[in-house]
N, C-alpha and C positions, 0 to 999 in steps of 0.2 A: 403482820403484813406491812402495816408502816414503818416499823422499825426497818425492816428487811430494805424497805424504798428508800428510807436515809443512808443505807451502808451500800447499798451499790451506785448511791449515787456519790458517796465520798470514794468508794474504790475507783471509781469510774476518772473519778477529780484527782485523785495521786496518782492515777495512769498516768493522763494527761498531763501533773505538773512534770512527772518524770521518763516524757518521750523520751529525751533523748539519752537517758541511762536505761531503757529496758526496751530500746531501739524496735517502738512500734510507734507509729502514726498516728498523732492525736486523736485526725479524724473516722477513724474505723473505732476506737475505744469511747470516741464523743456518739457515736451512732448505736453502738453497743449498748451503752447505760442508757437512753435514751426510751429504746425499745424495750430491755427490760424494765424500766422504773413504769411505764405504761402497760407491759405482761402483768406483773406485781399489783397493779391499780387495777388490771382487769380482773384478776382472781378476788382481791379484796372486794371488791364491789360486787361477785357472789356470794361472798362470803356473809355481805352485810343484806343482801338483798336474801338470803336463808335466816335472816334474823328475825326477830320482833321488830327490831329498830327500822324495818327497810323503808317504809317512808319516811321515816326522819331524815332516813340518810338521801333516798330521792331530791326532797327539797333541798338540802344543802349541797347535796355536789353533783343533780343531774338525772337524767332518767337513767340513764347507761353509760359506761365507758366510753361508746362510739361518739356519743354527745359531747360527751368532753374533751374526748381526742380532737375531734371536728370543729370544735370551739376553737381551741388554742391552735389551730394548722392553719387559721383564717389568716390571725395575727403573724403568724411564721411565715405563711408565705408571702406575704406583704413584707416582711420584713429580706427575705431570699430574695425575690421578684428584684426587690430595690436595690439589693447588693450584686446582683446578676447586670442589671439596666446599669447602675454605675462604671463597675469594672470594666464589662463592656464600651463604653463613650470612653474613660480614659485609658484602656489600650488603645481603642482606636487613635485616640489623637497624639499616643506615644508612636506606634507604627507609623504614624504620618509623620514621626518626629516636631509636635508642635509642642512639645513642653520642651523642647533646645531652644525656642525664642525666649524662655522664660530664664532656662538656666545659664541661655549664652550673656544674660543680661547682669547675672551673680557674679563679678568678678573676684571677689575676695577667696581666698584658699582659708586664711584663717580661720581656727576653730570656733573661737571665742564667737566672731563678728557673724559667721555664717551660720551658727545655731540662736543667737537672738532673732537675727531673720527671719530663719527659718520659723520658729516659733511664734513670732509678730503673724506672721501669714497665718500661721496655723491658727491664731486666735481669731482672728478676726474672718477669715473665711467658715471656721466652723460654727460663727453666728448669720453666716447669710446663706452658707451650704445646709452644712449638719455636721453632726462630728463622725460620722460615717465617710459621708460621701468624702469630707477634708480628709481623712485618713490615707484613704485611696490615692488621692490626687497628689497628696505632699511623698508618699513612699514613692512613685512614679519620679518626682522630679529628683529626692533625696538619690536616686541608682544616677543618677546622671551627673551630681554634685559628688557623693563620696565612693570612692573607689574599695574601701577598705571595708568588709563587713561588721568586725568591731567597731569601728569608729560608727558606721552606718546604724547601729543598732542600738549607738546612745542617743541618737539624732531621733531616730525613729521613737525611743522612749518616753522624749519631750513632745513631739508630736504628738502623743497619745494625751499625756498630761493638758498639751496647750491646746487641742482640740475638745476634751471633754470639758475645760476652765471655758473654751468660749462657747459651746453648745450650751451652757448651765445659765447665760442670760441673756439668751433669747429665745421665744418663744416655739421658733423653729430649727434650733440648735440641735436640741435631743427629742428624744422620745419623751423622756419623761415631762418635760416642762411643755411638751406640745399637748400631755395627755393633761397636765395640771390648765394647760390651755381651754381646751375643748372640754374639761369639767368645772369654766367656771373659777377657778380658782384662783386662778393670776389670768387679769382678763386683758393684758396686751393696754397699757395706756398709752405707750407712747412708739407708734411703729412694729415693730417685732420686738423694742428689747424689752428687756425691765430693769430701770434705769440705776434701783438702788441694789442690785448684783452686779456691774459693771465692776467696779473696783475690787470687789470680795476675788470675784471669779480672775480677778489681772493679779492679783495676790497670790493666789493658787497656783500661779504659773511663774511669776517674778521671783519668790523665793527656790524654787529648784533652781531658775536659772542664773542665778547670781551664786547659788553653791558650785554650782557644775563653770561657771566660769571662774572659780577659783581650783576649780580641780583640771577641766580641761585647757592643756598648752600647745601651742604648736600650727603646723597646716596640716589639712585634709587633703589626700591624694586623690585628683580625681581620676575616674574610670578612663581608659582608653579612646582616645575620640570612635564614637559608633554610631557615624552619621548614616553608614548606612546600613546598620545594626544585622551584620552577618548574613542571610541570606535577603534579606529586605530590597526593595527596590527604593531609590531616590525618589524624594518628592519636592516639587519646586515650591519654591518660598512662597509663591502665592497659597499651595495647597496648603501646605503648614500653616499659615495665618487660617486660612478659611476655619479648616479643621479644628485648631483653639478657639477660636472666637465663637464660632458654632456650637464647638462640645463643652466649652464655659459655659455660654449664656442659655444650654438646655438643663445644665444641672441648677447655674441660679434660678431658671424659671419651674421648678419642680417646687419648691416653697409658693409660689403665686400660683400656678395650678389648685395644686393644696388648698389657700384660702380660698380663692375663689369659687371651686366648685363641691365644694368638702369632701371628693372623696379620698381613697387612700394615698400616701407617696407615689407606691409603687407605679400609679394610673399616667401621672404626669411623667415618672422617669422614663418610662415605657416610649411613652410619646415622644419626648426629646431623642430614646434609643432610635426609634422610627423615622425619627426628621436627619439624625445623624446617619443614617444606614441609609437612606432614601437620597441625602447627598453623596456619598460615593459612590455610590451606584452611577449617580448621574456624570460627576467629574472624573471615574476612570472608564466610562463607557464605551470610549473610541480606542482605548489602548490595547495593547496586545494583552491575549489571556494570560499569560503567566505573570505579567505586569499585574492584570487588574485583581486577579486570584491571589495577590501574596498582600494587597492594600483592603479587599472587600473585608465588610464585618463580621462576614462569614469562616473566611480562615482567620481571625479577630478573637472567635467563638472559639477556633478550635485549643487556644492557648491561653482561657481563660482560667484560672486557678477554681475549676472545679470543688479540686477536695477542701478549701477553704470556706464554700458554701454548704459541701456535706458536716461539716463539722459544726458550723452553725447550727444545720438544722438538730444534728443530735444533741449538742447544748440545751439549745430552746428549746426543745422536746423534754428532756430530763427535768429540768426548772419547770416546764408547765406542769408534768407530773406532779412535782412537789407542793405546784401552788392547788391543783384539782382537791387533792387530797386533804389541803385544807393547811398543810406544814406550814406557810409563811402567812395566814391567816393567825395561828397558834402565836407564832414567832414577834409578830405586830402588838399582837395581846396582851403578851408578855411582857415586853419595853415596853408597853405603856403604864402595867401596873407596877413594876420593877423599878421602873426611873421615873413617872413622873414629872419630869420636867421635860418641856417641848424642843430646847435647846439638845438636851440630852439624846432625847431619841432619835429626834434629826440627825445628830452626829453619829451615831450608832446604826439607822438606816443607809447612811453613806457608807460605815465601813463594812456593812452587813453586802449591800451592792457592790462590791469587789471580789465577793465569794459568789451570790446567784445573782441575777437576773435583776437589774434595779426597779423596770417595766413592772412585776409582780408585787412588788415591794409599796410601790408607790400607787400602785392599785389599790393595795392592801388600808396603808394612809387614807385614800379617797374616801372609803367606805365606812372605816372607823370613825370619821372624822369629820363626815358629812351631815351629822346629826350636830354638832356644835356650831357648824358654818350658818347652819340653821337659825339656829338659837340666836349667835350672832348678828343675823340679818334679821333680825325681829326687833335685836334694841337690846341683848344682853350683855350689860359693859364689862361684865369678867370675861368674855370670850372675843376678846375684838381682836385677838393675836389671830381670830380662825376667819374673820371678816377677806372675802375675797382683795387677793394683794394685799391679808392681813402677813405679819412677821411670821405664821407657821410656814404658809406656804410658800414663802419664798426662801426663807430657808431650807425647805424640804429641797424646792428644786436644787438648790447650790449642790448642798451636799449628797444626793441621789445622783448628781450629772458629777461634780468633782470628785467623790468616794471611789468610784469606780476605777480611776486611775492606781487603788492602791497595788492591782494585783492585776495585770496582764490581759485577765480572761475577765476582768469586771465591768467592760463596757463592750459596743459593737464597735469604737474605736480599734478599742485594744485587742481583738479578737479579730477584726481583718487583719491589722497590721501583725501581729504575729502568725496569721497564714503566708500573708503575703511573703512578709520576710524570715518566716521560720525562725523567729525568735524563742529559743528555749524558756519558760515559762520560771527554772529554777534561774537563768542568767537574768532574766527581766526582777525576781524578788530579791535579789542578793546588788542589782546595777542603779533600778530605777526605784523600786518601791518605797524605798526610804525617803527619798527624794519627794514623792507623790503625798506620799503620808507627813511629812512635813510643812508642803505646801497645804494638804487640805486642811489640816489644822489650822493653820496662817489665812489661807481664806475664811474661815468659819471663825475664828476669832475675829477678822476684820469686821467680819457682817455684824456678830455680837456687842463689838465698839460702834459701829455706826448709828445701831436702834437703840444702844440702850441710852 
């Protein structure tokens, strides 16, 4: 039965890499594997609970499948909630046309000039956003910038790269180093960042982009002016500012929510979704219905890329399976006894996170490794690399947040953005991954020059 759970979930995964040569839809094949690798988990766990071992196996993986399923749907939909609340505030403020204040301000056409930018923003908002929410936001403004979908899709590549480099040194960047956070492990010294992955993680992004500005020449065509983007109603310059400046500072203030009240993302994006819907409502209230029907967040909803989030959810369903079952518990085990060195495995964690789920991964790290931090915090000087914002755990977060860029579907970066823009999975490892996996190197080598 396990074996069976790792092959549907690799067939599941060369579906997926190969959408668009056997012309089905990521997202119904991501939903597919998903619910099988959990059928499979359901029958196993009779299977073991007919055993001798059935308590052994209780204590390790649960009383029942429903426990487990119900466990890991917590985290899912925490993580859907927040990509639903995001997408939604930044259509919205696309429909109001407020990201054309942003772009009417980009004057350059150049390729060169206008992908550093691009990518400067990207780094640096996805250490005050997340590299989720910056995903979103930069592909919005990117349709507005590049007219050509080729050209749009290298752009988009680096966006994935420059958002996971700058979610990887800060505590509210990614998932993982929010979870390295809240366990303790990297305890936030200095604001949200951590100070000594700044330049590791500018590394990770500086060497793609110095390749690709020697390979990309030329200008960017931009899109058609779509001020008033087809059936859309005009909105006055005042609307547009409101609407930016409101739908920015709800997704900045989802990180300050977060610390302040600890509960999940999702709690504060929701809110800001709420304070952002609750203004339009107000400012198109006196207008005519068909005016205020084509602006509310309501028809907003209706042209929100759904199957981008179903496809999420059958990802992170398929991965939690694997992690239930105990797969990437096995797999942590392994590199530790295998490799032996902490540099080592960290590196191998990162490229291991471009194929599943880095969140599982880095869980997996917490637990194994939780008995050393220990040790460590008692006075044990062989293990002072495990000492909270000792060198394991900060390298763990580099490379767990930077690895992921090697392969498309290895972050929730890279996994909206190739909803969003339907970026083929085999065009992104043949365009960008090389690029990603050069730079991760290049940061993880920086980091290893820094400490050592």
């Amino acid at each position: 039965m396990e074996m069976l759970m790792v092959v549907v979930f690799i067939v599941g995964y060369l579906m997926i890499a190969l959408e668009h040569k056997i012309h089905i839809d990521k997202a119904p094949t991501a939903l597919i594997t998903g619910m099988i690798c959990w059928a499979i988990y359901s029958f196993f766990l009779v299977d073991v609970n007919e055993s001798a071992d059935a308590a052994h196996h209780v204590l390790a993986h649960g009383s029942s499948g429903n426990a487990g399923l119900y466990h890991h749907m917590y985290d899912i939909a925490n993580i859907l909630l927040f990509l639903l609340g995001a997408m939604t505030i930044v259509e919205t403020i696309d429909e109001h046309n407020g990201f054309k204040l942003i772009t009417n301000k980009i004057r350059t056409t150049n390729k060169v000039k206008l992908l550093w930018t691009i990518a400067i923003l990207s780094f640096f908002f996805s250490a005050l956003l997340d590299n989720l929410t910056t995903a979103i936001v930069m592909i919005s403004l990117l349709r507005k910038l590049v007219g050509d979908k080729q050209t749009r899709w290298m752009f988009a590549g680096i966006v994935v790269i420059a958002a996971n480099a700058g979610g990887a040194w800060s505590v509210i960047g990614d998932v993982t180093t929010t979870m390295l956070w809240i366990g303790e492990q990297l305890t936030d010294p200095v604001g949200i960042a951590i100070p000594s992955l700044i330049i590791p993680s500018f590394v990770a992004l500086l060497v793609p982009l110095l390749v690709l500005s020697f390979i990309m020449k030329g200008d960017v065509k931009r899109p058609e002016d779509d001020s008033k983007n087809g059936n859309k109603f005009e909105t006055t310059q005042g609307e547009k500012i409101t609407l930016l400046v409101v739908g920015v500072c709800g997704l900045l203030f989802v990180p300050i929510f977060k610390a302040t009240t600890h509960l999940p993302p999702f709690t504060g994006m929701m809110l800001s979704l709420g304070v952002v819907w609750t203004l339009t409502e107000i400012m198109h209230r006196k207008k005519e219905t068909s005016h205020k029907m084509h602006l509310s967040v309501i028809s907003v909803l209706r042209k929100v890329d759904t199957s981008s989030v179903l496809f999420f959810l059958g990802i992170l369903l398929a991965v939690a399976a694997l992690q239930e079952i105990g797969h990437l518990n096995i797999m942590a085990s392994w590199l530790q006894d295998t490799l032996q060195n902490n540099y080592a495995i960290n590196m191998s964690i990162g490229f291991l996170s471009s194929i599943v789920d880095n969140v599982p991964l880095v869980a997996a790290a917490q637990g194994m490794y939780k008995p050393q931090m220990a040790e460590a915090i008692a006075g044990a000087s062989d293990l002072v690399d495990f000492m909270p914002n000792g060198s394991f755990w900060e390298f763990l977060a580099l490379c767990a947040g930077t690895g992921g860029s090697c392969l498309i579907i290895g972050s929730a970066a890279g996994v909206a953005v190739m909803g969003l823009e339907k970026i083929d999975f085999i065009w992104y490892l043949k365009k960008i991954s090389l690029l990603a996996i050069i730079g991760y190197v290049a940061g993880a080598a920086t980091y290893i020059l820094i400490v050592s």
